[in-house]
GUKOL-147418 format. One record per residue: residue in one letter; x, y, z of N, C-alpha, C in turn. Coordinates in steps of 0.1 Angstrom, whole numbers, padded with zeros to 4 digits. Example, Ala and Ser with C-alpha at 12.3 -4.5 7.8 and 13.67 -1.06 7.14 Angstrom:
2
A,0132,-0057,0078,0123,-0045,0078,0132,-0033,0078
S,0128,-0022,0071,0137,-0011,0071,0129,0000,0079
END
This chain:
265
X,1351,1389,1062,1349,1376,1057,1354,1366,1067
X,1346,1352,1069,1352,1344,1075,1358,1338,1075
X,1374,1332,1083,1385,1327,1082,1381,1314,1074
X,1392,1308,1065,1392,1297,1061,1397,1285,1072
X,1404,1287,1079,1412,1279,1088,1407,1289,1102
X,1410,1278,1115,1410,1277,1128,1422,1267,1133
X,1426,1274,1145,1434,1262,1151,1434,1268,1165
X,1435,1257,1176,1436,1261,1189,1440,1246,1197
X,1446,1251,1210,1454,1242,1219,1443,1237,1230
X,1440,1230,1231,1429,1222,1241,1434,1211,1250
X,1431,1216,1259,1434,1204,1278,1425,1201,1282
X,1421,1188,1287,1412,1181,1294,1424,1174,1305
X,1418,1181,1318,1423,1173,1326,1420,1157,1332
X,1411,1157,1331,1400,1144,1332,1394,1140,1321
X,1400,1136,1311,1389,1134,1296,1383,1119,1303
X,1371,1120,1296,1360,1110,1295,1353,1103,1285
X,1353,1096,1279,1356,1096,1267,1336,1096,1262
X,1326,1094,1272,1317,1098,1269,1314,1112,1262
X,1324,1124,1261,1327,1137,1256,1334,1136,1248
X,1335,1131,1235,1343,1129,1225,1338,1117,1217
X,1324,1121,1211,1316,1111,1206,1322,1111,1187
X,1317,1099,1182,1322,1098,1168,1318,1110,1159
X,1320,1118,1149,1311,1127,1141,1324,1128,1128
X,1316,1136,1119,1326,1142,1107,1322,1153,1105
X,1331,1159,1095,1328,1175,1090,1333,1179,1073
X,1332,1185,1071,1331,1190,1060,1345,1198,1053
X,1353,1198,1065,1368,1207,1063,1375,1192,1069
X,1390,1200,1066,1400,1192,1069,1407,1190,1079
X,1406,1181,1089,1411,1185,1103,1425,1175,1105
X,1437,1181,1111,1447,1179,1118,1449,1178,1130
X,1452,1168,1136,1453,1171,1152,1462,1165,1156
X,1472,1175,1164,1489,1173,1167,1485,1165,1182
X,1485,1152,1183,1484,1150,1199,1499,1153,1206
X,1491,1160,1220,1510,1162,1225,1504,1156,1238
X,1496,1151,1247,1498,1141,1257,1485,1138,1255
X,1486,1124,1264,1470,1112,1268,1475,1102,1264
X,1468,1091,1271,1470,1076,1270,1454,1072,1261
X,1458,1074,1247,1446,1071,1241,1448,1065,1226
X,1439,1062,1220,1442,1058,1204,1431,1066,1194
X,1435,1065,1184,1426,1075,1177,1417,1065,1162
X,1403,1064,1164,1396,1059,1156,1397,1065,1140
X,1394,1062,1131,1390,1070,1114,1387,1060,1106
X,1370,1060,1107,1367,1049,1097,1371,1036,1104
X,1375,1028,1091,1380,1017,1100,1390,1012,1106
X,1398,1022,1108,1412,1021,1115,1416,1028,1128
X,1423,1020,1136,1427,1022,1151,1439,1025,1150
X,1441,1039,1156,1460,1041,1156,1464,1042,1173
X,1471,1039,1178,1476,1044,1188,1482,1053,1186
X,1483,1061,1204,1486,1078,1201,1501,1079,1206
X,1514,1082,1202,1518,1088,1211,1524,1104,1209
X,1529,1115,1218,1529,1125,1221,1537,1132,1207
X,1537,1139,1199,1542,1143,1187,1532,1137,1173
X,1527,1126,1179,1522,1118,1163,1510,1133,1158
X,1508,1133,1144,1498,1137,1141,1489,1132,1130
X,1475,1132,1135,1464,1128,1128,1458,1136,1119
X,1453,1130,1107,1450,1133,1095,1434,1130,1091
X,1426,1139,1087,1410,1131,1087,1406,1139,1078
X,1401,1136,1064,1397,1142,1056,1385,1146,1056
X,1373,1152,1047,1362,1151,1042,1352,1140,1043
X,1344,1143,1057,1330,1136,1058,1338,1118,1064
X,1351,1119,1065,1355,1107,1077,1348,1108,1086
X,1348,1097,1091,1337,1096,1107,1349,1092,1118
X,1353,1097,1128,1364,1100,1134,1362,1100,1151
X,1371,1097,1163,1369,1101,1175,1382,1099,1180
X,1386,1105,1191,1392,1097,1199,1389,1087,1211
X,1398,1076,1214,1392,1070,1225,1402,1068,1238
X,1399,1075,1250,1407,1075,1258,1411,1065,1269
X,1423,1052,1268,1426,1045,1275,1422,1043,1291
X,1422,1056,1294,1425,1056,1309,1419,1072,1307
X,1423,1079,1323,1419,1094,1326,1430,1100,1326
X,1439,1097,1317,1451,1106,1319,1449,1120,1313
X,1456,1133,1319,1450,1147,1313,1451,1145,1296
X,1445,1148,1285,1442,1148,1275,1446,1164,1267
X,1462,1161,1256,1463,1177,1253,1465,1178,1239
X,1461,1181,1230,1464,1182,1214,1458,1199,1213
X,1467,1198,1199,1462,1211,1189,1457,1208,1181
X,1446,1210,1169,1436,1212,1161,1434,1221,1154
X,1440,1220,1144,1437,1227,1131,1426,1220,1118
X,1420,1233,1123,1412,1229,1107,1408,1237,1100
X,1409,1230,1085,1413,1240,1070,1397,1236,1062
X,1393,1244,1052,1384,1246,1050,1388,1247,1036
X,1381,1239,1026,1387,1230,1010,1388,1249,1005
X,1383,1261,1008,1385,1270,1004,1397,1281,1006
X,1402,1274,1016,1416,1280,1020,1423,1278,1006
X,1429,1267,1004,1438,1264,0988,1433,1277,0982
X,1423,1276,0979,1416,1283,0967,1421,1304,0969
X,1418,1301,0985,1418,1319,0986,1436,1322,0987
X,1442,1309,0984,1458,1313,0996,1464,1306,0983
X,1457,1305,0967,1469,1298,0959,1479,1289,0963
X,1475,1279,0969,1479,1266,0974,1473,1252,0966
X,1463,1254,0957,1459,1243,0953,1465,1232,0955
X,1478,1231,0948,1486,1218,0946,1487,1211,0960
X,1487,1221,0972,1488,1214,0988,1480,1205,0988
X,1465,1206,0982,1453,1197,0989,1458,1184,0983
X,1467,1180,0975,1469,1166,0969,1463,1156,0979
X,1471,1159,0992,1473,1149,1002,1459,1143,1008
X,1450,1154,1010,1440,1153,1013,1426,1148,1000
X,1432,1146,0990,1422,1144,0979,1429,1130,0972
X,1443,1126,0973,1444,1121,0963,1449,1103,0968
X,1450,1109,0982,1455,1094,0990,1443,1083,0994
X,1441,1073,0990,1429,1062,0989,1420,1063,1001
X,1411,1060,1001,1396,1065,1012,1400,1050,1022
X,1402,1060,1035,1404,1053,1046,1419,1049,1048
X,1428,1056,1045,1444,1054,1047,1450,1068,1047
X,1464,1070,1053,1473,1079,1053,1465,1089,1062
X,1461,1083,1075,1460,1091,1089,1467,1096,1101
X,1478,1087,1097,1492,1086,1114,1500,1092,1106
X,1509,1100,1104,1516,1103,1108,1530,1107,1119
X,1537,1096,1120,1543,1097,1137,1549,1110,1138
X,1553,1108,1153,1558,1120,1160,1576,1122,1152
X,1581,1108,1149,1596,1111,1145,1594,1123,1132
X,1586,1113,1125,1581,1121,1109,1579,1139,1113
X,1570,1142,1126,1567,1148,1122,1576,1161,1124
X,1587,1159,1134,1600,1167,1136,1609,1165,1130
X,1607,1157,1121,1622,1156,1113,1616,1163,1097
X,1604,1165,1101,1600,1171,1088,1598,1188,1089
X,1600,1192,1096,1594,1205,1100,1583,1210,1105
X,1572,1199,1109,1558,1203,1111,1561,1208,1125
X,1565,1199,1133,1565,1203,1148,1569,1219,1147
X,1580,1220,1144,1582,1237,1148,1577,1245,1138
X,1565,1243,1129,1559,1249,1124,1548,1249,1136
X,1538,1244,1137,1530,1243,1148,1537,1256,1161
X,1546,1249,1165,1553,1258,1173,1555,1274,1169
X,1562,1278,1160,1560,1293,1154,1544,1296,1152
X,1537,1289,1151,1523,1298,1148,1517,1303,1165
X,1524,1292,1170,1520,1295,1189,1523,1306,1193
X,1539,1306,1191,1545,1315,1191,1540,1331,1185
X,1538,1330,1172,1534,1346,1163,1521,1348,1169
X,1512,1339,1171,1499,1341,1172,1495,1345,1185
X,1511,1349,1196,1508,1349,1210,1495,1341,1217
X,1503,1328,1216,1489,1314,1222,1478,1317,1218
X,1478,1316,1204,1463,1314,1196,1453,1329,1199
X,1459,1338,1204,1455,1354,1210,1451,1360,1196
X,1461,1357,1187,1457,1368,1176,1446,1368,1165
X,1441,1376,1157,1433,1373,1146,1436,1363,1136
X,1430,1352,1129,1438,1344,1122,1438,1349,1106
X,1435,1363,1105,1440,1366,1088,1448,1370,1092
X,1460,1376,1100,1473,1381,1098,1481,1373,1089
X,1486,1382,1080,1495,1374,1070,1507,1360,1073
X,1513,1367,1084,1526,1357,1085,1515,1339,1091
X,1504,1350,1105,1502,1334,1102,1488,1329,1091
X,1488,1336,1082,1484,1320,1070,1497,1318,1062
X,1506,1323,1064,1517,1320,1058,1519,1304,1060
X,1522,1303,1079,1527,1293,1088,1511,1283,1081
X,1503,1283,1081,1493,1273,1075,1496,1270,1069
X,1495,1279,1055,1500,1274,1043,1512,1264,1041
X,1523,1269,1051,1539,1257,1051,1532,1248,1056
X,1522,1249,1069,1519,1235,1080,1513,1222,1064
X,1506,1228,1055,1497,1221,1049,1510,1214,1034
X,1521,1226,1028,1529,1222,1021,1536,1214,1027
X,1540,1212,1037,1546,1200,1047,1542,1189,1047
X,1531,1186,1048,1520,1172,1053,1522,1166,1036
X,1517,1178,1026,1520,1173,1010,1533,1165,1005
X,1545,1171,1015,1557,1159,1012,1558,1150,1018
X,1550,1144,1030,1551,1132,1035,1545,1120,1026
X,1551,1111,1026,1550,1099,1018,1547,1083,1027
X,1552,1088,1038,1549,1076,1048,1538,1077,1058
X,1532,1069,1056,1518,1069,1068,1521,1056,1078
X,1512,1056,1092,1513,1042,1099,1505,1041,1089
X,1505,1024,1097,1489,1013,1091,1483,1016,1105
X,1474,1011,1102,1459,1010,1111,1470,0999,1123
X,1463,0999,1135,1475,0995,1143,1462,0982,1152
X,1453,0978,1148,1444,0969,1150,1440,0964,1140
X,1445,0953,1134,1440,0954,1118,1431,0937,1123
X,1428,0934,1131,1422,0918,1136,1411,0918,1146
X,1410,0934,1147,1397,0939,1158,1386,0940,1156
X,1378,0932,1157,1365,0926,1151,1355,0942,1147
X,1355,0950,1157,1346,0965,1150,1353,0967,1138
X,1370,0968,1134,1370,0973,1125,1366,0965,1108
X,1366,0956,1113,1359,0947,1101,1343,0948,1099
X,1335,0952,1109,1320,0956,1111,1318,0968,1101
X,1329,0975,1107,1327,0992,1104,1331,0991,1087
X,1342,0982,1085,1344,0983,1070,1331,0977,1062
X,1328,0969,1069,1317,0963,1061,1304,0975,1061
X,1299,0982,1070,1288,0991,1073,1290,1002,1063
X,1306,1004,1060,1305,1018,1052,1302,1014,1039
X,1304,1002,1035,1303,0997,1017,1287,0990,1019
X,1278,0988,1031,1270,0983,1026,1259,0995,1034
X,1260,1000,1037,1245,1008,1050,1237,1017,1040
X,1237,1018,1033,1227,1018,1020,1216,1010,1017
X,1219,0995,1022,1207,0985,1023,1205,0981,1034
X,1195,0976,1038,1193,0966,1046,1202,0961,1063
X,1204,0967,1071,1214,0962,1080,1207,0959,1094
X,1208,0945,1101,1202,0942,1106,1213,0936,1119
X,1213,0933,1132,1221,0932,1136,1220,0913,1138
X,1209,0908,1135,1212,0894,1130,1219,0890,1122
X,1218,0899,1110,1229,0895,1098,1242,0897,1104
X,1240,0908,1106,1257,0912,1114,1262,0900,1121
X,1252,0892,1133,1258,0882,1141,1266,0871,1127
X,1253,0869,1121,1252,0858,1111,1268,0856,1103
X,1271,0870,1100,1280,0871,1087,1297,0870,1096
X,1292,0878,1105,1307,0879,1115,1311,0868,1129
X,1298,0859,1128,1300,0847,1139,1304,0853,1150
X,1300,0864,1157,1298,0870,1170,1287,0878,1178
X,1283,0869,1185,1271,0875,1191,1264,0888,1194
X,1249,0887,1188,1250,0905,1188,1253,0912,1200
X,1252,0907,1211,1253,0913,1220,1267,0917,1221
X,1274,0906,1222,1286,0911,1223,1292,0920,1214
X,1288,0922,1199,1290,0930,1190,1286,0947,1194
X,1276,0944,1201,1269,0962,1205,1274,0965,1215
X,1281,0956,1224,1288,0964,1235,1302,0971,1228
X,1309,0961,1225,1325,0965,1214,1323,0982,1204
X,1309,0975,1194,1310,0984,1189,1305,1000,1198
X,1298,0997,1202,1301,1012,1211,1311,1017,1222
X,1312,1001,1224,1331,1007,1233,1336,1017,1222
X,1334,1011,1209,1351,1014,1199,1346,1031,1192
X,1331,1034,1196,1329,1044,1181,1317,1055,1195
X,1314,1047,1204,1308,1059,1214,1292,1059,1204
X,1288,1050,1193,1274,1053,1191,1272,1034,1191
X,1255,1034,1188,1252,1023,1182,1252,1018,1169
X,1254,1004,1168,1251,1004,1152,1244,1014,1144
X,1233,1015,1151,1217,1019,1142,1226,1030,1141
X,1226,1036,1152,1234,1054,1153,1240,1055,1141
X,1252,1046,1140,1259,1047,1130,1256,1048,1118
X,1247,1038,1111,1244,1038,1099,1239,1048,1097
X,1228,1056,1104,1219,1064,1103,1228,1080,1099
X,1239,1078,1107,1252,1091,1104,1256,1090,1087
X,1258,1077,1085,1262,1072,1074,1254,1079,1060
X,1240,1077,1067,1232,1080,1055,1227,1092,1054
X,1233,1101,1065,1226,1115,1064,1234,1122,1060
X,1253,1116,1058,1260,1122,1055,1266,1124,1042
X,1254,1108,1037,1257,1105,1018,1244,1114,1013
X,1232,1116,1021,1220,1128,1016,1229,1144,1014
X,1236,1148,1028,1244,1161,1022,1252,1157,1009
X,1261,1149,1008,1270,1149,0995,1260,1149,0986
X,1249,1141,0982,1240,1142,0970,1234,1152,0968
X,1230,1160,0979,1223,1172,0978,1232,1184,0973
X,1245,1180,0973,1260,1191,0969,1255,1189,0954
X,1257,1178,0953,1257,1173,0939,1242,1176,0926
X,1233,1179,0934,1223,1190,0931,1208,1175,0930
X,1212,1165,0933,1200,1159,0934,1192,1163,0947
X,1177,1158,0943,1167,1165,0948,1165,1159,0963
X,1162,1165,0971,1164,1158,0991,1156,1143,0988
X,1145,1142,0984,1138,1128,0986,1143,1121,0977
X,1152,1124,0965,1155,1109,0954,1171,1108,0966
X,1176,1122,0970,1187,1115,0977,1187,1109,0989
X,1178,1107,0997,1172,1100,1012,1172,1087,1007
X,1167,1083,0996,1163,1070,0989,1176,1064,0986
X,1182,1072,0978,1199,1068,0970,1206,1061,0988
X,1206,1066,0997,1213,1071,1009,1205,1058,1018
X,1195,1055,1014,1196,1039,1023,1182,1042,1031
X,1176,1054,1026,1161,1058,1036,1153,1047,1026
X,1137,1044,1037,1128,1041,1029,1123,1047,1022
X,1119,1061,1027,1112,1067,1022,1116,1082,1031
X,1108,1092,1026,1110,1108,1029,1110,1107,1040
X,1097,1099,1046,1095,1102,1063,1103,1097,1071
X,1106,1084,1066,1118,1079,1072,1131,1086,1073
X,1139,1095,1061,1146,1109,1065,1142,1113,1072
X,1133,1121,1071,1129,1133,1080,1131,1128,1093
X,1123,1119,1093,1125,1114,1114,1140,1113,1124
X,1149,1105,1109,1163,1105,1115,1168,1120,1114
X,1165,1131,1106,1169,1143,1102,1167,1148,1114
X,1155,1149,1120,1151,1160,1129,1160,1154,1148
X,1159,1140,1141,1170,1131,1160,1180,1136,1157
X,1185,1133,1147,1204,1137,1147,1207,1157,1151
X,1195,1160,1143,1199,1174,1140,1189,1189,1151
X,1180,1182,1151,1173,1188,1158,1161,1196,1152
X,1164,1198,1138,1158,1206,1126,1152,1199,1119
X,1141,1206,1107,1135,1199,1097,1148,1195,1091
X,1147,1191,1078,1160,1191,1066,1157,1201,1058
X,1146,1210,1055,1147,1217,1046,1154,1235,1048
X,1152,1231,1062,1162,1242,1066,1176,1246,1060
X,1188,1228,1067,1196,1228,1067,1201,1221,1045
X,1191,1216,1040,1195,1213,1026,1185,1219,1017
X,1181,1226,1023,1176,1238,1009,1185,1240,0996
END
């Protein structure tokens, strides 16, 4: 059977931030930064990084990092899969991740996260797992998961968003409550009194896509949740901000490479 969780240690000596484009996923991801001069996007909030902090990104967030400079680039990455709880009698863990308001409680600092036990949790799993070498059903380490995840559940303090006057992040808030209808990058100038031009360079400085890009992620990512939900692929393309089927399909097969009926059968 396949693991519910993954985690592994990753270096970039040269990160680029062209290689670390915006996306989401469907599991729960963690990621301990331990070096880089960078900040970390989620939705519509900007955190600065420094070395210990850890980030938090739930279900179907749209997420990247963005690298300041070319300084070597080093975090760990854990990611849990909403079925782990279920197979490892942890339910009550997922609180954190289900119950804290959409678009908040992502930063975690570095003080938090050693004064809490996560750091040398992280650490023992390095450690038992002889540097990520071992199988990951060994008991002790989903044990160390399971604590990494009952840990994050007792935290109560999160940063704020650490750009809260940064014109993308007011775009991006607006894009996620409206990209269902109509978005046009005139209105955008119109509504936010900044030129589109200048708006499309920022916004792809800040997210690595285009507007259009973006919305288009937006809406293929509200067609999967409706299609969970058991509505039919064409009423949910519609629901999701498409014109019409064809107009899914077109963006289905750019983003994905595939029909849709493949991937949402």
């Amino acid at each position: 059977m396949e693991s519910c969780y993954t985690i592994s240690e990753s270096f970039n000596f040269v990160p680029t931030n062209a290689n670390f484009q915006l996306h989401n996923h469907s599991d729960y991801e963690m990621l301990l930064f331990l070096e880089g001069d960078a900040r970390y996007i989620v939705e519509d909030n900007i955190y600065s990084l420094e070395p210990g902090d850890l980030i938090l990104i739930r279900k179907h967030e749209f997420h990247r990092i963005y690298h300041n400079s070319s300084s070597p680039y080093k975090r760990v990455v854990l990611m849990v899969s909403p079925l782990f709880f279920q197979e490892n009698a942890c339910a009550e863990y997922e609180a954190q991740f289900l119950t804290v308001p959409a678009g908040t409680g992502h930063k975690i600092t570095a003080d938090t996260v050693r004064s809490s036990g996560l750091y040398d949790a992280f650490l023992r799993y390095k450690k038992y797992s002889e540097d990520y070498k071992l199988p990951f059903d060994i008991p002790v380490l989903k044990s160390i998961i399971t604590e990494i995840l009952y840990l994050i559940n007792q935290v109560s303090h999160f940063s704020s968003s650490d750009f809260t006057t940064n014109p993308v992040k007011s775009i991006i808030l607006y894009l996620n409550g409206n990209y269902t209808g109509e978005i046009t990058l005139d209105a955008l100038q119109e509504k936010f009194f900044i030129s589109k031009y200048h708006l499309c360079r920022e916004f792809r400085k800040a997210t690595g896509l285009t507007v259009h890009e973006y919305v288009r992620r937006k809406r293929l990512t509200k067609v999967h949740e409706l299609r969970s939900q058991g509505l039919r692929i064409g009423d949910a393309a519609v629901e999701a901000g498409f014109r019409d089927y064809s107009s899914f399909y077109r963006a289905f097969r750019k983003e994905y490479g595939t029909p849709p009926k493949k991937d949402l059968a």
